[in-house]
MIGUSE-258745 format. One record per residue (C-alpha): residue in one letter; x negated, y negated, z. Coordinates in Angstrom, 2 decimals. Last residue first. Layout:
a;X;Y;Z
...
//
This chain:
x;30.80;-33.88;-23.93
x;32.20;-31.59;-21.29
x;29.13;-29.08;-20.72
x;27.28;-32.25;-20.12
x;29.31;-33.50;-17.05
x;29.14;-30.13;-15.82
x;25.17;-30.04;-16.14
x;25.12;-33.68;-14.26
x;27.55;-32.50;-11.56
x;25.40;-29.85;-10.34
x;22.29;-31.40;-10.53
x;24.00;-33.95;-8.48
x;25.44;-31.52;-5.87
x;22.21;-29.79;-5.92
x;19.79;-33.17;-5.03
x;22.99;-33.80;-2.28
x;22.95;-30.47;-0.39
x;18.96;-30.00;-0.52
x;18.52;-33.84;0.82
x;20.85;-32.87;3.74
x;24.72;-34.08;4.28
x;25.79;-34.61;7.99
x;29.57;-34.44;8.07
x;30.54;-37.62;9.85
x;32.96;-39.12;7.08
x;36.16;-37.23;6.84
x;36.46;-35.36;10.07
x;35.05;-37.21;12.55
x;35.38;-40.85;11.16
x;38.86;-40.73;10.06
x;39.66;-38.91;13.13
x;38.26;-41.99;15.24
x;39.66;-44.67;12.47
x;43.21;-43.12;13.45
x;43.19;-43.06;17.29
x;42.00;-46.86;16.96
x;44.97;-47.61;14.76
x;47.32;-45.38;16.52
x;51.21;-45.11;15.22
x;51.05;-46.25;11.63
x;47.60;-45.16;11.18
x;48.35;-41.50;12.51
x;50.26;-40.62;9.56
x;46.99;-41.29;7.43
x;45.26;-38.40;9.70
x;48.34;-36.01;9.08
x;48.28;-36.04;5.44
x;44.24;-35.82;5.03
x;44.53;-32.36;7.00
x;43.88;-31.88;10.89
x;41.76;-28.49;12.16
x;41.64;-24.93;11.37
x;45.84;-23.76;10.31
x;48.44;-22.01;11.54
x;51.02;-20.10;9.03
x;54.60;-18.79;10.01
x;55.71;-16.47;7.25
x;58.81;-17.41;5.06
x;61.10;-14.29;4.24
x;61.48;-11.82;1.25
x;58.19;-10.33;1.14
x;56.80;-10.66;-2.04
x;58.86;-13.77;-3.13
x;59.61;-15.54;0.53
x;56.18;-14.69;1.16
x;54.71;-16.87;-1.80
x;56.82;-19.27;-1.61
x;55.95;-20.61;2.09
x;51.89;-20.06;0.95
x;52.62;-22.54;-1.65
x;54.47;-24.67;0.40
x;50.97;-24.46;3.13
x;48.59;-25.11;0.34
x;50.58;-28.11;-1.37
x;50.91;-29.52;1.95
x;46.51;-29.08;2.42
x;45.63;-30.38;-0.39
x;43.97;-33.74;0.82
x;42.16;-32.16;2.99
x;40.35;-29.62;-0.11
x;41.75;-25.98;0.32
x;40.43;-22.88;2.12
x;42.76;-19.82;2.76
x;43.90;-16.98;5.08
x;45.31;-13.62;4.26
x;42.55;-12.27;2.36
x;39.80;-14.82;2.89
x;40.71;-17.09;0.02
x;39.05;-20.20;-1.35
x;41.03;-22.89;-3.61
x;39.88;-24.92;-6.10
x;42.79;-26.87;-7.77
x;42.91;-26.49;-11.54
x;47.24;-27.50;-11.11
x;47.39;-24.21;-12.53
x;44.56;-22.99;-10.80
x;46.40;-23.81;-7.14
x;49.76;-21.84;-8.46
x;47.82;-18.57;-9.29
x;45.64;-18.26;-6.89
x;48.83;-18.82;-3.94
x;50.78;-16.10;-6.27
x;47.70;-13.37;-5.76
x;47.13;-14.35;-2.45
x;50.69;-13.30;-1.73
x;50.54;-10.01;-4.25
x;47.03;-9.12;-2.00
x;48.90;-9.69;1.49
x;51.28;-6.53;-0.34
x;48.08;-4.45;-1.38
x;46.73;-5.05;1.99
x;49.62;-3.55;3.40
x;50.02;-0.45;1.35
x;46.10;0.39;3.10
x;47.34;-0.84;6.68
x;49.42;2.01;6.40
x;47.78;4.86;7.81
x;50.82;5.30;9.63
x;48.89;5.49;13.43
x;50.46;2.87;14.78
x;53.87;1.89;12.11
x;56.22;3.80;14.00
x;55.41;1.93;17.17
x;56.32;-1.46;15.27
x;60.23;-1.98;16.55
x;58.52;-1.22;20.24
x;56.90;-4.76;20.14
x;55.97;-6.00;23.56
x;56.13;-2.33;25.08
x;53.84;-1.09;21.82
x;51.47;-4.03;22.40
x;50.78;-2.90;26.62
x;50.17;0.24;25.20
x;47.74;-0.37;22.92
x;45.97;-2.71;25.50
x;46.02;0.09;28.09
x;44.79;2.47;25.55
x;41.89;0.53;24.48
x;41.12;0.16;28.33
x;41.37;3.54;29.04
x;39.27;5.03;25.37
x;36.35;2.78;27.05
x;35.33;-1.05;25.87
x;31.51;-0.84;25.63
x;32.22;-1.76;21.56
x;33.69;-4.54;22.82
x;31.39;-5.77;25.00
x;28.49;-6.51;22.57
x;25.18;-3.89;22.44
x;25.71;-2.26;18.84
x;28.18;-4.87;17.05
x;31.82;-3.58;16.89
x;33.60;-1.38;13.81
x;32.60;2.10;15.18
x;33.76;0.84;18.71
x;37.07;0.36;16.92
x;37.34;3.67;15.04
x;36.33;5.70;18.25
x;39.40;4.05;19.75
x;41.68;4.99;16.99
x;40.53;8.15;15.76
x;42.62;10.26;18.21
x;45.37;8.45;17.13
x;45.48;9.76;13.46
x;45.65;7.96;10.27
x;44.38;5.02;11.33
x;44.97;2.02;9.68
x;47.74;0.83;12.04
x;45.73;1.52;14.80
x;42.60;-0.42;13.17
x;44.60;-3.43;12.93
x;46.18;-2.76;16.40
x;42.81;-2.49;17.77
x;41.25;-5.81;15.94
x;44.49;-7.92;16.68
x;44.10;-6.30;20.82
x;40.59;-7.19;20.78
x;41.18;-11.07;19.92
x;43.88;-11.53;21.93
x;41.57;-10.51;24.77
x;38.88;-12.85;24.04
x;41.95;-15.81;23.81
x;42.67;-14.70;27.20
x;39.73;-14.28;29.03
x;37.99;-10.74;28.50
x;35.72;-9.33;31.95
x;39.45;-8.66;33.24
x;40.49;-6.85;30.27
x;44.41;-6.26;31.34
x;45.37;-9.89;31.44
x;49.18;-10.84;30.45
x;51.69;-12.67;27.87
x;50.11;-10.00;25.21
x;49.22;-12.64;22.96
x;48.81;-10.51;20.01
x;52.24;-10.76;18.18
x;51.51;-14.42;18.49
x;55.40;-16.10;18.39
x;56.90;-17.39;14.89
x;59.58;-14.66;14.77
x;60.78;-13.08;12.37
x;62.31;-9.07;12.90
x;64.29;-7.22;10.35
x;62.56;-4.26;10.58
x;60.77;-5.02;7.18
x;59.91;-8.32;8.77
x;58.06;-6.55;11.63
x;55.69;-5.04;9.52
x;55.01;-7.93;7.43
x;54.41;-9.84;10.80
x;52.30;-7.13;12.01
x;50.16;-7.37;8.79
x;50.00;-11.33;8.95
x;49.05;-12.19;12.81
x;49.96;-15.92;11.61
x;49.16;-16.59;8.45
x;45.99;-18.84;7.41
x;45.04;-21.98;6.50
x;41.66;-23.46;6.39
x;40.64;-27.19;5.65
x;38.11;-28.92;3.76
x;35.80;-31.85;3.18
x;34.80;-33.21;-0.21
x;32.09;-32.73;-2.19
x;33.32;-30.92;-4.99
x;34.48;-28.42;-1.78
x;32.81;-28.70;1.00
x;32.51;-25.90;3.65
x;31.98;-27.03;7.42
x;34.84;-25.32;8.99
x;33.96;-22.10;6.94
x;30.83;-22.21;9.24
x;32.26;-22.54;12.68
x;35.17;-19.59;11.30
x;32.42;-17.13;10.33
x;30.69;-16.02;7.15
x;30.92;-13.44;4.82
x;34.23;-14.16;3.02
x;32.57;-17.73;2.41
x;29.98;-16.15;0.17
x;32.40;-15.52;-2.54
x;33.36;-12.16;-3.07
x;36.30;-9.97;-2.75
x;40.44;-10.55;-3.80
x;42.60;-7.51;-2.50
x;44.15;-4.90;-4.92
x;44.30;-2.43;-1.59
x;46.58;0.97;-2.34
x;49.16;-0.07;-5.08
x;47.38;0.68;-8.26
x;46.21;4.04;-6.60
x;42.65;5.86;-7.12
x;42.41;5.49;-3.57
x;41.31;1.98;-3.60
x;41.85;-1.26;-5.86
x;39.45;-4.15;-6.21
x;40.30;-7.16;-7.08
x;37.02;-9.30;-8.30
x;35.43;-12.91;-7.48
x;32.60;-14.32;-8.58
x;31.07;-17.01;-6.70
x;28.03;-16.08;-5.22
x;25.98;-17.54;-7.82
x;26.45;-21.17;-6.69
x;24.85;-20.85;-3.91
x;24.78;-19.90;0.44
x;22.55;-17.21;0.54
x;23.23;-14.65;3.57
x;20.28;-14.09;5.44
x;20.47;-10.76;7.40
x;19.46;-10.12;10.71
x;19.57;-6.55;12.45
x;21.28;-5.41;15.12
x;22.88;-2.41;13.01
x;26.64;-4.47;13.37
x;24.58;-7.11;11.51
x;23.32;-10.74;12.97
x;23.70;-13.39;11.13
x;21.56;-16.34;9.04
x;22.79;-18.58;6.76
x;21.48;-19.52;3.68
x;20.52;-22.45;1.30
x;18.01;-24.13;3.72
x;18.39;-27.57;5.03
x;22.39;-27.07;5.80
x;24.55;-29.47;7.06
x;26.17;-29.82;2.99
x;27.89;-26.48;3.56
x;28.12;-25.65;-0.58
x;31.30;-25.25;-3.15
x;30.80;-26.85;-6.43
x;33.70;-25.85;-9.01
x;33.22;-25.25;-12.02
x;32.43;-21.60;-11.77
x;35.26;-20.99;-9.28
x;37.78;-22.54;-12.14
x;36.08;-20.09;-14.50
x;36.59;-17.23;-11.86
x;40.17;-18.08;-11.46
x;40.99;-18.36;-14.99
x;39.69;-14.58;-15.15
x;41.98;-13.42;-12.03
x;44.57;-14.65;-13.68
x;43.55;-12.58;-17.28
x;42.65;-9.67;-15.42
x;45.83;-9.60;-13.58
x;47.85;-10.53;-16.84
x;46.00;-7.79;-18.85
x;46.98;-5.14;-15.59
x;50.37;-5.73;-15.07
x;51.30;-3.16;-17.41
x;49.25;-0.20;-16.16
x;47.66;2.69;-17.23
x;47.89;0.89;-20.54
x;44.90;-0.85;-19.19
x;42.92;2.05;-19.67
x;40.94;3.43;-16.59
x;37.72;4.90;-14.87
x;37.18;5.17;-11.70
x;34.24;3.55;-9.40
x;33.24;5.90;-6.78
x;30.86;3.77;-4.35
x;28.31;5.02;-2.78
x;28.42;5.42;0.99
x;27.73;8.53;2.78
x;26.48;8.35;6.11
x;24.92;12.36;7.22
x;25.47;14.02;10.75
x;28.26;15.41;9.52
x;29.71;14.00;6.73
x;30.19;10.16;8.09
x;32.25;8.00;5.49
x;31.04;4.62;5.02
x;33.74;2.15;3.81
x;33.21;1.29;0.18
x;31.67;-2.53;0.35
x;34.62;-5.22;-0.16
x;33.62;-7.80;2.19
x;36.63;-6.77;4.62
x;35.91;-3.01;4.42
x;37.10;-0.76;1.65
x;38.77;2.52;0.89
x;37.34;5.19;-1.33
x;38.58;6.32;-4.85
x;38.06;2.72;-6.60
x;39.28;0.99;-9.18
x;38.34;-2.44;-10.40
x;39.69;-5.39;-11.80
x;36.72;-8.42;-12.65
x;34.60;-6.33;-15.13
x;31.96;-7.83;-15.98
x;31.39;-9.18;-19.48
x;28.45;-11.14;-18.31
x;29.07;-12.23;-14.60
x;25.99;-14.37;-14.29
x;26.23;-16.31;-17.82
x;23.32;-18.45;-16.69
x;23.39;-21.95;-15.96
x;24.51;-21.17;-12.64
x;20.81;-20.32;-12.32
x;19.61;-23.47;-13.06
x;17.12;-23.54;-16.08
x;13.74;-25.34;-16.30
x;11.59;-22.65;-16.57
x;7.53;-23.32;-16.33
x;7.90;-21.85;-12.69
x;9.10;-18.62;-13.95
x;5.90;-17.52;-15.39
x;3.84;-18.61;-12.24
x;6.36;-16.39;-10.33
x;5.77;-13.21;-13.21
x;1.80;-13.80;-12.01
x;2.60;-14.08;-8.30
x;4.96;-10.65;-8.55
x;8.63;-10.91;-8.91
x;10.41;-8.63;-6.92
x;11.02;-5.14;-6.54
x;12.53;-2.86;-3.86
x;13.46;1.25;-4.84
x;16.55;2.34;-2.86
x;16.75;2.59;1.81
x;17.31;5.36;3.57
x;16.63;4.17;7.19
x;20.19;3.98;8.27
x;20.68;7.26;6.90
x;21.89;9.62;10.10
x;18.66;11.54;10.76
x;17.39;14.71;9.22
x;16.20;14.06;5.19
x;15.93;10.33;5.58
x;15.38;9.13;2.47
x;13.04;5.95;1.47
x;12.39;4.32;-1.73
x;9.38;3.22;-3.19
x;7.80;-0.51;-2.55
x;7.23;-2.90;-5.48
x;5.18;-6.04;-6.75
x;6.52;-6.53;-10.10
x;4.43;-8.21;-13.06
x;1.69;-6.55;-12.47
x;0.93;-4.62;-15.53
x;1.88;-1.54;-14.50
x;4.68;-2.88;-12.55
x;6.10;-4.51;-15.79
x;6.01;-1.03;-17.18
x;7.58;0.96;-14.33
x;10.44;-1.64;-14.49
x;11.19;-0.94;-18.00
x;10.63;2.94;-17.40
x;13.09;2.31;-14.56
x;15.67;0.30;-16.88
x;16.20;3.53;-19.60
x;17.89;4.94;-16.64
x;21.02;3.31;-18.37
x;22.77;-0.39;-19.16
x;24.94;-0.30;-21.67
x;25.35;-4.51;-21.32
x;29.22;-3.79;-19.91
x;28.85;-1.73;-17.48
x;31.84;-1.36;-15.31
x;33.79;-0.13;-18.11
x;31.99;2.56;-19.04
x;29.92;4.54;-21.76
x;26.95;4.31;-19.99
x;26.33;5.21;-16.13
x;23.56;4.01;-14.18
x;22.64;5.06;-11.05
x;23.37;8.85;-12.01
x;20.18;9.98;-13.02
x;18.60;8.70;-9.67
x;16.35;5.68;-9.47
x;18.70;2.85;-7.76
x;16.98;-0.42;-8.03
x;17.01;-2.89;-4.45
x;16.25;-6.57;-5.68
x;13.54;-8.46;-3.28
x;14.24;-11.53;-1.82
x;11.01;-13.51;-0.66
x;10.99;-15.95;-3.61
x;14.47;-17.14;-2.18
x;17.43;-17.90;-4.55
x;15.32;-19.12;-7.30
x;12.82;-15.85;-7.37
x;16.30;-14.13;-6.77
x;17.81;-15.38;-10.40
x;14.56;-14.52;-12.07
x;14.52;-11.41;-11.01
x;17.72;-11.16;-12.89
x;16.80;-13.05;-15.80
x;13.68;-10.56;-15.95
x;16.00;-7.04;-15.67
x;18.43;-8.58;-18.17
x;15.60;-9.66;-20.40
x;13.82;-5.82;-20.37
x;16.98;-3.79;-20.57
x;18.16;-5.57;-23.28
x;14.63;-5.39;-25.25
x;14.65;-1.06;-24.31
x;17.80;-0.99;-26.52
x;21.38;-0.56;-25.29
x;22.50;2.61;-24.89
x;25.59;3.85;-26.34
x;25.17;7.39;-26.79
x;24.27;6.61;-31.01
x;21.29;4.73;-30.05
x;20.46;0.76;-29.25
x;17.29;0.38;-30.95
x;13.50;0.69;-29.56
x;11.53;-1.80;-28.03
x;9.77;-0.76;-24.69
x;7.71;2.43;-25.24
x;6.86;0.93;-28.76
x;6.18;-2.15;-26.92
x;3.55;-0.29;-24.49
x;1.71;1.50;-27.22
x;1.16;-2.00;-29.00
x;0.15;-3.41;-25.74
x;2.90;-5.64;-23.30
x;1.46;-9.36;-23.24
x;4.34;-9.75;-26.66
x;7.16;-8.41;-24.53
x;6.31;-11.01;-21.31
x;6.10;-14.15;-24.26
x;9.56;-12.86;-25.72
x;11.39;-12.27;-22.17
x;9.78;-15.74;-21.64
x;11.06;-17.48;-24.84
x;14.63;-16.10;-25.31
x;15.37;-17.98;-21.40
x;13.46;-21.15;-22.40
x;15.97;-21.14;-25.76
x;19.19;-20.31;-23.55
x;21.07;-17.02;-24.99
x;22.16;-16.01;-21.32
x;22.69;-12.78;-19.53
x;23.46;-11.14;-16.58
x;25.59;-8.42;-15.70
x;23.39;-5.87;-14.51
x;22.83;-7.19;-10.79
x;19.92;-4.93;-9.04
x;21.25;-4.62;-5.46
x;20.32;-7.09;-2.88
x;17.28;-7.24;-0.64
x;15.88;-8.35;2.78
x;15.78;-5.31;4.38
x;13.16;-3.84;1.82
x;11.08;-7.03;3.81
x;7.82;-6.76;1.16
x;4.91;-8.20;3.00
x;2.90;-4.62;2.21
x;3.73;-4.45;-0.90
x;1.74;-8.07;-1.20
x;-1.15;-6.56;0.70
x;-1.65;-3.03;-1.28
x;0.00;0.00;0.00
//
């Protein structure tokens, strides 16, 4: 292990991205000036011609690999891409791959390794324990492919970083709330690769105006600049359920957006994932700007319960999860709440109740209280739900959270759907939803239809903080009262150099793309 191998963090990685692409001069230029430093030998090895299996040639592989390192050289020269060796990593002749990818990419990666372009680190597998140590192939750009990249100009948003990708998906396995497969445990063995299926759209006739909603979406998400202007460096920083820290990039590649299905069933899941503001907490979606301007998060109120209970005939605009009393007496109240919405979640996912509890700890962060919380407790607060709301103890342990996110999916769907007609940004975290101030009415009547038409009745919502509407009907009754909001939630975010430099750059290209 040479020294630059050795200061590779295989923690600090994403997954090879094979849907990138651009035509941009610079772009043509350095996949043509890394080809012609390759020997004669070498570019027979590399060129080649897209074959009769579908394959694309050797060149593809080559400029989709370098835009691609290219893309995490800009997003942090320490990232390193993760590459999948096995046979089956990459799969022609499918939906999900656009560019024909195949294998053909390690013998593209071997060769810029050979001649230093990549520094690399092999894969791990851990034959006895319970895989948290395997880990893929890492790569990233070496110093000489780095001084290469620094004569490029190019933002990355420039680049066509969804090329042809495939924005509906379908799935055999279930999902967790940042739409990764959910790891099942075979013995003492973690499995979790993804089982994409394959499908027609005739298998479905809502599918071309899904895709092509979900499509206007992404382009309205491409044009749109969202960012935390507070921040100095373009990531965040948390801590993973492993104990381990992970920075999460905060840019204008982490956009895209997809539905994916699960279970091999049109009407199991269909939620909306990506977007970096899925992955981060409530302090930090507070300070998310959209086009420069601040924002404000909705969301419904206890939403799968409140689905649940509507089908029984049941609204009410009280917290299904304010118990009215303590039973965790190291919890305070709004701590408690919090365990008993997490619990009955996972209760009504579960398919038995003997996997509740374990379910729960399984979903908590090694060493925090909750996941010391015993089988007792869990009960106790289970219990003490069930007395509150006997109309729902049916619904614990009906495996139905599934069906439900497929109906909170059809309300985000609608919300989507009215805000990009108007081409409104909005942000969605599943059954909650981030909208500029001064949109915040529109949000919460669009949220009001969109129950009434999937569910049949209007949903109580709550939202994070004071909208735009509400701070100019404070004026007329408290001057001072007003300027003090105005000031705190309108004008006092702190915006960094980084935040404003990319906001311009931004802007600039946009304005350009519109002459």
């Amino acid at each position: 292990m040479n020294e630059k191998t050795a200061q590779i963090d295989v923690n600090h990685s994403r997954p090879l991205d094979v849907h990138l692409w651009s035509d941009y001069a610079e772009i043509n230029d350095l996949v043509k000036s890394i080809f012609d430093s390759f020997s004669s030998e070498e570019k027979l090895q590399i060129k080649g011609r897209s074959n009769n299996r579908g394959r694309a040639s050797g060149f593809t592989h080559l400029k989709v690999l370098l835009i691609d390192l290219y893309v995490a050289w800009r997003t942090d020269p320490s990232l390193c891409i993760g590459v999948a060796r096995g046979n089956g990593a990459h799969t022609v002749n499918t939906r999900y791959n656009a560019l024909f990818i195949s294998p053909r990419i390690r013998d593209v990666i071997d060769l810029l390794i050979a001649n230093d372009y990549l520094d690399s680190i092999g894969g791990s597998y851990d034959r006895i324990g319970n895989g948290r140590r395997n880990h893929t192939s890492r790569i990233r750009a070496s110093d000489k492919l780095c001084e290469a990249f620094e004569g490029l100009t190019i933002e990355p948003y420039q680049l066509s970083l969804n090329h042809k990708q495939e924005c509906i998906v379908l799935t055999k396995d279930d999902t967790d709330e940042e739409g990764n497969p959910i790891k099942l445990v075979r013995g003492r063995r973690t499995v979790k690769k993804r089982v994409r299926v394959e499908y027609k759209d005739s298998d479905n006739p809502s599918l071309q105006l899904m895709r092509s909603d979900l499509q206007q979406y992404n382009e309205l998400l491409c044009q749109t600049y969202v960012d935390i202007p507070s921040l100095q460096e373009p990531f965040i920083e948390r801590q993973l359920k492993n104990g381990r820290t992970q920075k999460l990039q905060i840019n204008q590649t982490k956009k895209f957006v997809r539905r994916i299905f699960s279970r091999d069933d049109w009407e199991m899941n269909g939620r909306f994932y990506g977007g970096f503001w899925q992955q981060i907490g409530k302090n930090f979606r507070k300070q998310i700007y959209i086009n420069d301007s601040p924002t404000i998060e909705v969301d419904y109120k206890g939403l799968h319960a409140a689905i649940l209970s509507a089908r029984k005939g049941v609204v009410s605009d009280t917290d299904r999860y304010d118990l009215g009393l303590r039973i965790l007496t190291d919890f305070d109240q709004k701590q408690q709440r919090d365990v008993v919405k997490m619990l009955v979640l996972t209760a009504i996912n579960a398919k038995s109740p003997k996997s509740v509890f374990s379910a729960f700890r399984d979903s908590q962060k090694d060493g925090s209280r909750k996941k010391r919380l015993t089988d007792s407790q869990l009960k106790s607060l289970l219990e003490a739900f069930i007395n509150k709301h006997p109309y729902l103890e049916d619904d614990i342990c009906s495996d139905k959270g599934i069906e439900l996110m497929y109906t909170d999916s059809q309300i985000t769907a609608h919300i989507i759907k009215k805000f990009c007609d108007l081409n409104k940004p909005i942000l969605t975290i599943h059954d909650s939803y981030i909208v500029g101030t001064r949109d915040t009415e529109l949000l919460r009547r669009a949220m009001k239809q969109a129950t009434i038409k999937v569910v049949g009745v209007d949903l109580s919502v709550e939202q994070e903080g004071i909208s735009y509407q509400q701070i100019m009907s404070i004026q007329q009754q408290d001057r001072n009262r007003y300027l003090d909001t105005f000031k705190e939630v309108l004008v006092n975010q702190v915006k960094t150099e980084r935040y404003q430099e990319n906001l311009s750059k931004f802007i600039e290209y946009h304005s350009r793309e519109l002459l």
